[in-house]
NUNU-994828 format. One record per residue (C-alpha): residue in three letters; chain; x, y, z. Coordinates in Angstrom, 1 decimal. Layout:
! residues N
NODE   residu   chaine        X        Y        Z
NODE      ALA        A        X        Y        Z
...
This chain:
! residues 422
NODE   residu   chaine        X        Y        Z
NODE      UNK        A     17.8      9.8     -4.2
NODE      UNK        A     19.9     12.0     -7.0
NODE      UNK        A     17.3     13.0     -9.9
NODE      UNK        A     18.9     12.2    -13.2
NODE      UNK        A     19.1     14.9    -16.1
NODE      UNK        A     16.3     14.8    -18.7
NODE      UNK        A     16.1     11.8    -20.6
NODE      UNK        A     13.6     13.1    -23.0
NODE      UNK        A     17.2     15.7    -23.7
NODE      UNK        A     20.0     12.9    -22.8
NODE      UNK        A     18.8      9.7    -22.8
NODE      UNK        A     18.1      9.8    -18.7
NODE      UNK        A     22.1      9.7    -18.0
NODE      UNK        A     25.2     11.6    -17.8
NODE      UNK        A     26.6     12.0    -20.9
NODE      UNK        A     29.3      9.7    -21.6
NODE      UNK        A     31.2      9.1    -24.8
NODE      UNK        A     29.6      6.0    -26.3
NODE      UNK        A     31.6      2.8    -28.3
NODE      UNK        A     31.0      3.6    -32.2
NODE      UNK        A     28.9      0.7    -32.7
NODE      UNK        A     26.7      1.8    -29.9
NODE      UNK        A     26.9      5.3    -31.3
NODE      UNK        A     25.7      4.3    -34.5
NODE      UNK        A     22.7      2.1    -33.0
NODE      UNK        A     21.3      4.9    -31.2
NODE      UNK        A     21.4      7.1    -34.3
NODE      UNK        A     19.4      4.4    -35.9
NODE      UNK        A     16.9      4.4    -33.4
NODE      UNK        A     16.5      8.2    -33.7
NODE      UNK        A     16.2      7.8    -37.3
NODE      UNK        A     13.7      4.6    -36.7
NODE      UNK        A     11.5      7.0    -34.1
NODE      UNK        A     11.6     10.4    -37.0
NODE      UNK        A     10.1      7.6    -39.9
NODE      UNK        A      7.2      6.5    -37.4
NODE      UNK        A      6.3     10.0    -36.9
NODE      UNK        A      4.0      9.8    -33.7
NODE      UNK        A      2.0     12.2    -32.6
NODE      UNK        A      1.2     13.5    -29.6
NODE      UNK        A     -1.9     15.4    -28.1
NODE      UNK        A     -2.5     16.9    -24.8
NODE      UNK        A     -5.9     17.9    -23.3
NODE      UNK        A     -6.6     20.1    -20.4
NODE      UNK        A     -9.9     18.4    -19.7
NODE      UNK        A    -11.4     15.2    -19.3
NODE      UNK        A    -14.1     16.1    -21.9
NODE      UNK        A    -12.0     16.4    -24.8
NODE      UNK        A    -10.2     12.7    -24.7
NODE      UNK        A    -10.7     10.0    -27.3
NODE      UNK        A    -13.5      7.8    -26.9
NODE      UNK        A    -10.9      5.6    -27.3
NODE      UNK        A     -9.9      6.3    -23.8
NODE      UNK        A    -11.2      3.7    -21.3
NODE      UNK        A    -14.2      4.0    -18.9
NODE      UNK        A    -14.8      1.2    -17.7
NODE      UNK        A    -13.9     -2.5    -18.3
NODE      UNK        A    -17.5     -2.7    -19.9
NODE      UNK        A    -16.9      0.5    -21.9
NODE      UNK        A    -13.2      0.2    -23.3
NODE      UNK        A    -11.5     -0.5    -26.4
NODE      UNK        A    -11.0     -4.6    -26.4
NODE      UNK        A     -7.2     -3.9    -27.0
NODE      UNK        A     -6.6     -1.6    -24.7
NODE      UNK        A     -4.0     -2.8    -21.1
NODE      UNK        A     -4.6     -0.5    -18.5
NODE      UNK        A     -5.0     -0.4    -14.5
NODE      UNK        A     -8.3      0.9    -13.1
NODE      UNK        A     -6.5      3.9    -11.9
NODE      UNK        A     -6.8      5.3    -15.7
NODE      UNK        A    -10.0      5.0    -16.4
NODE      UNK        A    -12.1      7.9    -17.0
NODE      UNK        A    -14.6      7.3    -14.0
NODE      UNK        A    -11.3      6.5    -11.6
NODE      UNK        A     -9.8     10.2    -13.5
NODE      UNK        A    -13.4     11.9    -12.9
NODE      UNK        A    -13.7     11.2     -9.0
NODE      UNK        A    -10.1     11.9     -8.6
NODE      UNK        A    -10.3     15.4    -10.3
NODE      UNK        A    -13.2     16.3     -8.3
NODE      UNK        A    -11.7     15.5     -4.9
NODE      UNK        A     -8.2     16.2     -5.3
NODE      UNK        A     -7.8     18.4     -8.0
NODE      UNK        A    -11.0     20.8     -7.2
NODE      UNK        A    -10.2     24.0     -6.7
NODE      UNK        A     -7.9     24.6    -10.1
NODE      UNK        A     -5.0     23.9     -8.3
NODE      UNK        A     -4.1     20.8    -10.6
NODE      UNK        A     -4.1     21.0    -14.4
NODE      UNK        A     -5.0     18.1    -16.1
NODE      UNK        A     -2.6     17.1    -18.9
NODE      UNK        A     -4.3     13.8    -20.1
NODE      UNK        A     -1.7     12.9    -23.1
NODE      UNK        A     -2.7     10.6    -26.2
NODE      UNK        A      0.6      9.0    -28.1
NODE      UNK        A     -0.8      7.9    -31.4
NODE      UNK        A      1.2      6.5    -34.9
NODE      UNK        A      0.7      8.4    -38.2
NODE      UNK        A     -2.1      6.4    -39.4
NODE      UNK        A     -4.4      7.8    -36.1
NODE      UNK        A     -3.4      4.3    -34.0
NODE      UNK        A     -3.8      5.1    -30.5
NODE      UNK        A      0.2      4.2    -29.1
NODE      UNK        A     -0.1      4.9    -25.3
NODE      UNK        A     -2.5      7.2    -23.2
NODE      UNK        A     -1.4      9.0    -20.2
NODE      UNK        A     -2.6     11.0    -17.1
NODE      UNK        A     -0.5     13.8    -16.1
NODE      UNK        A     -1.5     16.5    -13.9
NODE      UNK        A      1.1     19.5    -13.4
NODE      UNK        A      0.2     21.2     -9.9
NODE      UNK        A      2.5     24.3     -8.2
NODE      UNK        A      4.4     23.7     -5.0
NODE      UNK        A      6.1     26.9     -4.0
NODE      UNK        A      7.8     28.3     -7.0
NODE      UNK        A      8.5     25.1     -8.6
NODE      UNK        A      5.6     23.1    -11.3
NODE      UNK        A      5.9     19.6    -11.4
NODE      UNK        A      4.8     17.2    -12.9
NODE      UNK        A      3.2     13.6    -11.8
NODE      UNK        A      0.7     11.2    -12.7
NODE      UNK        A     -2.9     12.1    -11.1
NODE      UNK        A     -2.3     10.5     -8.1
NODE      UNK        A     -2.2     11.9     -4.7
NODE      UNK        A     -2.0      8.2     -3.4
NODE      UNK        A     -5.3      7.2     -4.5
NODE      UNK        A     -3.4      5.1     -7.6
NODE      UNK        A     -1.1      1.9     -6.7
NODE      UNK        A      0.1      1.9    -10.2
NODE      UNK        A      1.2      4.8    -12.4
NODE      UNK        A      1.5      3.7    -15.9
NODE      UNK        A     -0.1      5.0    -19.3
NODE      UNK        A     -2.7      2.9    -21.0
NODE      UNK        A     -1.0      0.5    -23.8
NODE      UNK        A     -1.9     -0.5    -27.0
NODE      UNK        A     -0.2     -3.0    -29.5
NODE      UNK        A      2.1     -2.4    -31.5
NODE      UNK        A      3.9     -4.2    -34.2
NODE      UNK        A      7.4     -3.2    -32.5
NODE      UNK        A      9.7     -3.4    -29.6
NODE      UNK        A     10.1     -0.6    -27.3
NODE      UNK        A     13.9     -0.2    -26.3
NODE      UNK        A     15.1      2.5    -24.3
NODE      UNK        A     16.0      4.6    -27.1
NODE      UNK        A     12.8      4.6    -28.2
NODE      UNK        A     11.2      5.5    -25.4
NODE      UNK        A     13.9      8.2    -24.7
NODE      UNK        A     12.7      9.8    -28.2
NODE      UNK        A      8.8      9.4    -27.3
NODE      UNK        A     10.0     10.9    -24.1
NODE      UNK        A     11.2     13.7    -26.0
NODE      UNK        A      8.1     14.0    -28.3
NODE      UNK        A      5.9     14.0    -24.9
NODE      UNK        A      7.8     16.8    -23.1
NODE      UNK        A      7.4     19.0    -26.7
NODE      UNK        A      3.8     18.8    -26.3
NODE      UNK        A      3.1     19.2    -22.5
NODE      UNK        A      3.1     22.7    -21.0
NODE      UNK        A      6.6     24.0    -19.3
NODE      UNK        A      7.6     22.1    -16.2
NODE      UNK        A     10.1     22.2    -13.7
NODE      UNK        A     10.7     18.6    -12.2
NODE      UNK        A      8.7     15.3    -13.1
NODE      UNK        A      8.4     12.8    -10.3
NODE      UNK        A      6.8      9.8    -11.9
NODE      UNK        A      6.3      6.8     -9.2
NODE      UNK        A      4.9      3.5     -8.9
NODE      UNK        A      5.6      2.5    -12.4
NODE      UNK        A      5.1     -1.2    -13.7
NODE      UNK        A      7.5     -2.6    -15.7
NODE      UNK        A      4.4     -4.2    -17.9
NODE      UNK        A      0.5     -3.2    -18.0
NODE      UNK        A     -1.7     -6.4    -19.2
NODE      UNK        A      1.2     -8.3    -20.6
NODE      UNK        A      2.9     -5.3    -22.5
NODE      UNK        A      5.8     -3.7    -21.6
NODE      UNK        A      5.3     -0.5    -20.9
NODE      UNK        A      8.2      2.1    -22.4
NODE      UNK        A      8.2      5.1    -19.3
NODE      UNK        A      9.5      2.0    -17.3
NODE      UNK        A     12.6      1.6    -19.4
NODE      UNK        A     13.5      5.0    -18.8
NODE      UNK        A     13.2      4.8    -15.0
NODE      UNK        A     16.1      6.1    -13.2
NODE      UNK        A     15.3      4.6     -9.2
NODE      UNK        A     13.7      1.3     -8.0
NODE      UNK        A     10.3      2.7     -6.2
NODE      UNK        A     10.4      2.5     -2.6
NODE      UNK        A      8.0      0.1     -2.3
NODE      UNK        A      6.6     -3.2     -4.3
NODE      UNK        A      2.7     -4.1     -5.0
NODE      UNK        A      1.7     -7.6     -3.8
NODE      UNK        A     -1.4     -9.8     -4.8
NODE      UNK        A     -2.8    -13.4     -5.3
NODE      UNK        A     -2.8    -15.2     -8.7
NODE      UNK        A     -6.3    -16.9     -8.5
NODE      UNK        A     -6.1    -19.4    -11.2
NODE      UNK        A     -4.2    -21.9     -8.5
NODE      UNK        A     -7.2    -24.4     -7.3
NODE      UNK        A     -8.6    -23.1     -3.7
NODE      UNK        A     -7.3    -25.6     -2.0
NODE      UNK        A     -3.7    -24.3     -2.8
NODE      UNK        A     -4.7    -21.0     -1.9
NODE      UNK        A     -6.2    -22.1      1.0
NODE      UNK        A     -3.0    -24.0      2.5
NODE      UNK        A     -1.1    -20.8      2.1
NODE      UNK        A     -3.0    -18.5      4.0
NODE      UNK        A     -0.7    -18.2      7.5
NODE      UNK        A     -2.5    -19.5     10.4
NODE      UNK        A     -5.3    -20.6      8.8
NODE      UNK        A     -6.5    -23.3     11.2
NODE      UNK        A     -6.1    -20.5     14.2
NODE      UNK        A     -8.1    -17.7     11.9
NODE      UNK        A    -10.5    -20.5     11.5
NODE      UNK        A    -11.0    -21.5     14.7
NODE      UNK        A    -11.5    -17.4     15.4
NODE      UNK        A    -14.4    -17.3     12.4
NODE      UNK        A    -16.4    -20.5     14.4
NODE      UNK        A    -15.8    -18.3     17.8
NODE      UNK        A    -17.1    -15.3     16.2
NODE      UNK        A    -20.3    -17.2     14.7
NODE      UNK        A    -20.5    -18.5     18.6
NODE      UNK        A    -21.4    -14.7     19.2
NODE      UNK        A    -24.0    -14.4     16.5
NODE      UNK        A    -24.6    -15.5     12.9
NODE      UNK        A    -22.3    -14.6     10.6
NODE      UNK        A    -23.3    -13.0      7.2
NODE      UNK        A    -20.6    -11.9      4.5
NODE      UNK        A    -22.3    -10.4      1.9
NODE      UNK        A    -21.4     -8.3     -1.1
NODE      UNK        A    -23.0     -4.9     -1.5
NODE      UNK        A    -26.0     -4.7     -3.9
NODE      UNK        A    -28.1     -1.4     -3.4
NODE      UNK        A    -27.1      2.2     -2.8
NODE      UNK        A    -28.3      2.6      0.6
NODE      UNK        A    -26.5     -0.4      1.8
NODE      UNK        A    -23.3      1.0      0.0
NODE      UNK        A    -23.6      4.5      2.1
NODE      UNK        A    -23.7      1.9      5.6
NODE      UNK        A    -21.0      0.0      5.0
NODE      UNK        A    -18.8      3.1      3.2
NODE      UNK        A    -19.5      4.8      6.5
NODE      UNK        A    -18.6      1.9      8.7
NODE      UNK        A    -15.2      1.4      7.0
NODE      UNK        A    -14.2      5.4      7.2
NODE      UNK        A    -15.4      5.7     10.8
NODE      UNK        A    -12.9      2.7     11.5
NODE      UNK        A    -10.4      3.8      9.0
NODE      UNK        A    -10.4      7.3     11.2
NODE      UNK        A    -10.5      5.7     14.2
NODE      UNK        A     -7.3      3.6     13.1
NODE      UNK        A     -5.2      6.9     12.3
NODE      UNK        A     -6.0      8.1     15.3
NODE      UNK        A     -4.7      5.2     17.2
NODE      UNK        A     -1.4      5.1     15.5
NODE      UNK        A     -1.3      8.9     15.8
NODE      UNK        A     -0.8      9.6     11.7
NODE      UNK        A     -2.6     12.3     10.2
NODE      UNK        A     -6.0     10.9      8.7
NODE      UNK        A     -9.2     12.4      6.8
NODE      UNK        A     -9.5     14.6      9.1
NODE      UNK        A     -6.5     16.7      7.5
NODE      UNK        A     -6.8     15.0      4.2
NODE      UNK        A    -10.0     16.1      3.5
NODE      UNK        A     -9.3     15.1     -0.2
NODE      UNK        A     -8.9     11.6      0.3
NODE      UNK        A    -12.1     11.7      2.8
NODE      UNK        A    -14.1     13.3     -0.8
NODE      UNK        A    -12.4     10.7     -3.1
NODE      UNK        A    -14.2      7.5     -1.2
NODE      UNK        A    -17.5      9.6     -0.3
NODE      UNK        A    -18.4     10.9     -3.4
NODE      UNK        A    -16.6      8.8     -5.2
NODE      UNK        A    -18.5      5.6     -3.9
NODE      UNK        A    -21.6      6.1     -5.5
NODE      UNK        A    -19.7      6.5     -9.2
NODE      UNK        A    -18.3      3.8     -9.0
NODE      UNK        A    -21.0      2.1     -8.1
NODE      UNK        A    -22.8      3.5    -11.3
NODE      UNK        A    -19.8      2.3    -13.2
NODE      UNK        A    -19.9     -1.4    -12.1
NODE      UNK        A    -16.3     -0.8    -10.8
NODE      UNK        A    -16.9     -1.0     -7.0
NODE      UNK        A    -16.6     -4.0     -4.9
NODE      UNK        A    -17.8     -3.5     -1.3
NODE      UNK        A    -18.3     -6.1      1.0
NODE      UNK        A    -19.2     -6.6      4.4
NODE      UNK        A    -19.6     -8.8      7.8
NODE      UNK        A    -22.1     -8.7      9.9
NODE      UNK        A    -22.2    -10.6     13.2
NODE      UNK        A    -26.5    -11.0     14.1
NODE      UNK        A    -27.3     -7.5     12.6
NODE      UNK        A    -23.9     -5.5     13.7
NODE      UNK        A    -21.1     -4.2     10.9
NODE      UNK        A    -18.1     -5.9     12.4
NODE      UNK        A    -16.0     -6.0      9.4
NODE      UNK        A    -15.6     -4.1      5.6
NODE      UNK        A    -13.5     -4.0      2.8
NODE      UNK        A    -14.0     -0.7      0.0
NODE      UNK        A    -12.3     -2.3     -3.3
NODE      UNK        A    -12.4     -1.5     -6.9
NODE      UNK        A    -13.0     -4.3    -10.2
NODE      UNK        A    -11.7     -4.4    -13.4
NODE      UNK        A    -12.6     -7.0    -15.5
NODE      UNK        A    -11.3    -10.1    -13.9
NODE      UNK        A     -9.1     -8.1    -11.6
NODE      UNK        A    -10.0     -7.0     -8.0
NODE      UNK        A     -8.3     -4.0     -6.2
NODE      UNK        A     -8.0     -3.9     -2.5
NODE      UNK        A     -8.2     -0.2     -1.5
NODE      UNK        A     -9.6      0.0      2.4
NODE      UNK        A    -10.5     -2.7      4.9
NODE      UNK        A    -11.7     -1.7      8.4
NODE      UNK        A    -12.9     -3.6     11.1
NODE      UNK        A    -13.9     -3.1     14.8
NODE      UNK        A    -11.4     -2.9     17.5
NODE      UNK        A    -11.9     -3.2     21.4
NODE      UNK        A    -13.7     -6.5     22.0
NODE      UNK        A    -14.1     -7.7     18.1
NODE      UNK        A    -10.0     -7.5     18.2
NODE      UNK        A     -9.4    -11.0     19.3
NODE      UNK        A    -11.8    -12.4     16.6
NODE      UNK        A     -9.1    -11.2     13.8
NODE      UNK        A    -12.1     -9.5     12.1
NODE      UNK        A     -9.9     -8.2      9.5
NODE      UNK        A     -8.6    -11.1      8.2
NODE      UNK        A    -11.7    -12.9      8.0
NODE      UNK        A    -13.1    -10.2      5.8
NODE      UNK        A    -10.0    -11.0      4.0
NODE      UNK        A    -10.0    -14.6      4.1
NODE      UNK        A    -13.7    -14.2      2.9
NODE      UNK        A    -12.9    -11.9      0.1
NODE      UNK        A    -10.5    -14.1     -1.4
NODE      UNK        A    -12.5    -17.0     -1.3
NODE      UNK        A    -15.7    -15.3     -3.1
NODE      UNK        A    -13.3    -13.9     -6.0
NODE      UNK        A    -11.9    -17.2     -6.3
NODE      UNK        A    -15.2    -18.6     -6.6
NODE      UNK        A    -16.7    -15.6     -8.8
NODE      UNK        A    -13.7    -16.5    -11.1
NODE      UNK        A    -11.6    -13.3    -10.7
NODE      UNK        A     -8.3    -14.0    -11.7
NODE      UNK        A     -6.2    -11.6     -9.5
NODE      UNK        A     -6.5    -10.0     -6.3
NODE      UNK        A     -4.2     -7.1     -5.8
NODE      UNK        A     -3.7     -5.9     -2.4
NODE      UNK        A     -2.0     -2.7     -3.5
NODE      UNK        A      1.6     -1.0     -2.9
NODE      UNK        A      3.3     -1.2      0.4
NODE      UNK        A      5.6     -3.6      2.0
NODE      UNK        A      3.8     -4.1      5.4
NODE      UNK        A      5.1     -7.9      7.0
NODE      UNK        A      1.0     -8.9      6.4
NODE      UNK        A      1.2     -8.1      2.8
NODE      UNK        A      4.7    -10.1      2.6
NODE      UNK        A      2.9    -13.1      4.1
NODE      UNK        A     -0.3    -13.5      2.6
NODE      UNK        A      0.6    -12.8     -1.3
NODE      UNK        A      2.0    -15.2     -3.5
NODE      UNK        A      2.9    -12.0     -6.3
NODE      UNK        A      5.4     -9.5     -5.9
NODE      UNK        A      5.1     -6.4     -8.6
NODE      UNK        A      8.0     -4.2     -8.4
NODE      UNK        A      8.2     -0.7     -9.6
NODE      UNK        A     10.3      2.0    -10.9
NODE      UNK        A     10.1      5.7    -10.5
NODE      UNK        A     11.8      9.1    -13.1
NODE      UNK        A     12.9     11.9    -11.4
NODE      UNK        A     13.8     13.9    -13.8
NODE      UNK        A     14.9     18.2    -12.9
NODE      UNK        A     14.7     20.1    -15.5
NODE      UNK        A     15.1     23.8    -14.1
NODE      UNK        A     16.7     25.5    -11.0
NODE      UNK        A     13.1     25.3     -9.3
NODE      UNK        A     13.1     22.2     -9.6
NODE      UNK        A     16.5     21.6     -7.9
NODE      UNK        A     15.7     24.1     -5.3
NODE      UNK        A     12.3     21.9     -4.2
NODE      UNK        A     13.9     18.7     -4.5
NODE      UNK        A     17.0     19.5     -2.2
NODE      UNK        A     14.3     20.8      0.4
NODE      UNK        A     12.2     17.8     -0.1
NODE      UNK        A     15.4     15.5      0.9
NODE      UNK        A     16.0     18.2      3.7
NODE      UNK        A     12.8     17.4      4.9
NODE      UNK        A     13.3     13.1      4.2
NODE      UNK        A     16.7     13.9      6.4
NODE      UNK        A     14.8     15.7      9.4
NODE      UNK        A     11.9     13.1     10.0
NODE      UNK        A     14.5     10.4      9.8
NODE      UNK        A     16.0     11.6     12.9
NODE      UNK        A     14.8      9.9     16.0
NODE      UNK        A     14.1     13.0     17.9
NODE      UNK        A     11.5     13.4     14.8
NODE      UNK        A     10.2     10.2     15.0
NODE      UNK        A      9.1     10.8     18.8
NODE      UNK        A      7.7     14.5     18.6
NODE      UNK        A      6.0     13.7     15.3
NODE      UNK        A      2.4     11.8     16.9
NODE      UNK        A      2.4     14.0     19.4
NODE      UNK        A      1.5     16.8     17.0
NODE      UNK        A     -1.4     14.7     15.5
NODE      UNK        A     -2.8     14.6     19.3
NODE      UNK        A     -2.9     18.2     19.9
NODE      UNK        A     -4.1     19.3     16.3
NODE      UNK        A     -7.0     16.6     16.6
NODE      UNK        A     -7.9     18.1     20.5
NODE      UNK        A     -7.9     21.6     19.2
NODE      UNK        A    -10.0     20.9     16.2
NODE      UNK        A    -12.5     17.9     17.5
NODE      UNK        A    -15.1     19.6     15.3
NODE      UNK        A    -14.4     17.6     12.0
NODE      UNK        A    -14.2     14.6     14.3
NODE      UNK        A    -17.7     14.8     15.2
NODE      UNK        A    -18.4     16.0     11.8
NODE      UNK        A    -16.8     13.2     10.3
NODE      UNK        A    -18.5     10.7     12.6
NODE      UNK        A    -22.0     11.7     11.9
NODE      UNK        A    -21.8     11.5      8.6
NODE      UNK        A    -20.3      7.8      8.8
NODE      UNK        A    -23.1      7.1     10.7
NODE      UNK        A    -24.9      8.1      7.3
């Protein structure tokens, strides 16, 4: 993909010579964006935001449109798992009109990759969607406009080389949301969920193979009794966390992908992070015993009337021709629906499961923006890179490498494994 120039400096696009009538409508959009005189205010630490900055569904400001992945608990775990050690700077921006309006909150984190800083929403893949928080506003953002807050935003943030902003919605609780209209790529991959305002019984007929998955869920019940039940008490919450890491770990390794055994971030982010949410009222964890055995889990996060799916694990071997996984799922969906949750977002990817099961298809945009010969220089050896494990002579060595690094260093396997055991 070819990163555009600077929009915040050229409107996102070559420079061309624009029709006079066009000419003259952009000048009055500059001149329209100078009279609102926004302002803009960067903080280097979670500590310092707004109070108008969201916590919580149950502490946030009634008109603010947001994901969960902005919130200042989701913000707090993610800081202290990926960003520990200093080598992310928070740069947690607040967009507000002249009157002190809150516009549009974001969080930015510029890290350092080899010689060039760049600059992305805290994400790490921990977030499905990248957007800012949005307020109301009694106007219509065009891409002009959000060229010249663009602009305004780049003023106030600390010097950067490239900005790779994925995973952007085109609209965040019903408003549009302006860093879309400035995108310069489709993302690479949509988010898919379930509208849960249908009645069940349409949900229900849509589910693929639902007569063979429940046909499976009387098998398994054959076995022993089946109990799906919705995690209510801390110690319980460290079982079933455990449960779904140990099989999350055990998945990676089948597939022969790297897993938290080398992202030890992402491995901190559910651990610690667990127990915050949980404090938060933002965690939804749920899981499916058959007699008194953990066959089947699902780690997911709540916001309001919104449910995120984040991990599901279930056991392999001789549970695998019970389709645990989809029963956790099938249950999951039916206690929402029930619970009167509205959505049920099963985050980004494309995977052929995904596809068939959701009835909603979010797409997103991504800005890649260079603004400095570092910046080129990492992004030509990033698509080097993209080029190389393309190949097919990659695509065959690659596992391999995950089979020998996890014989050689079978400590944090065994480490890992006796602390899912809890």
């Amino acid at each position: 993909m070819e990163a555009s120039s600077d929009p915040g400096r050229s409107g996102g696009a070559p420079t061309v010579k624009s029709p006079p009538r066009r000419a003259y409508a952009q000048l009055g959009e500059v001149f329209w964006f100078m009279m609102m005189k926004l302002s803009v205010q960067v903080h280097n630490s979670l500590e310092t935001v707004s109070k108008e900055w969201p916590v919580s569904s149950a502490d946030a400001p009634a008109n603010a449109r947001y994901h969960v992945f902005q919130t200042l608990t989701f913000l707090r775990v993610w800081w202290n798992s990926f960003g520990r050690g200093g080598a992310v700077t928070p740069c947690l921006m607040e967009v507000r009109e002249a009157e002190g309006r809150p516009v549009l909150f974001a969080p930015f984190a510029l890290s350092k990759r080899g010689l060039a800083r760049i600059l992305t929403f805290a994400d790490a893949d921990a977030a499905d969607y990248n957007a800012p928080i949005l307020f109301p506003v009694d106007y219509v953002w065009t891409r002009e406009r959000a060229a010249e807050l663009w602009r305004l935003i780049v003023e106030a943030l600390p010097d950067f080389d490239l900005v790779i902003a994925s995973k952007m919605p085109e609209r965040v609780g019903g408003l549009l949301n302006p860093l879309f209209l400035i995108a310069n790529a489709p993302n690479d991959v949509a988010c898919h969920g379930n509208d849960l305002r249908r009645p069940w019984d349409e949900i229900e007929r849509a589910i693929p193979f639902r007569k063979t998955l429940l046909k499976r869920m009387r098998a398994l019940g054959r076995v022993g009794a089946l109990d799906y039940f919705v995690v209510a008490d801390e110690q319980d919450n460290d079982e079933v966390l455990a449960f779904v890491l140990r099989q999350k770990q055990r998945r990676f390794e089948e597939t022969k992908v790297p897993g938290f055994d080398v992202d030890r971030e992402k491995y901190a982010f559910f651990q610690e992070g667990t127990h915050s949410f949980a404090r938060a009222r933002m965690l939804h964890l749920v899981g499916l015993k058959v007699g008194n055995e953990i066959v089947g889990a699902m780690w997911g996060l709540v916001q309001d009337k919104v449910y995120y799916a984040i991990l599901i694990g279930s056991e392999g071997s001789d549970w695998a021709k019970y389709s645990i996984g989809r029963i956790v799922y099938y249950k999951t969906l039916e206690w929402l629906h029930a619970a009167g949750f509205e959505y049920m977002d099963l985050g980004i990817g494309d995977e052929p499961w995904k596809l068939d099961h959701c009835d909603t298809t979010v797409p997103l945009a991504q800005m890649t923006v260079i603004r400095t010969w570092r910046g080129r220089w990492y992004m030509r050896r990033m698509r080097a890179l993209e080029s190389l494990r393309g190949t097919v002579l990659w695509r065959k060595i690659r596992p391999f490498k995950w089979v020998v690094l996890r014989r050689l260093g079978g400590a944090f396997a065994g480490h890992t494994q006796g602390r899912c055991r809890g």
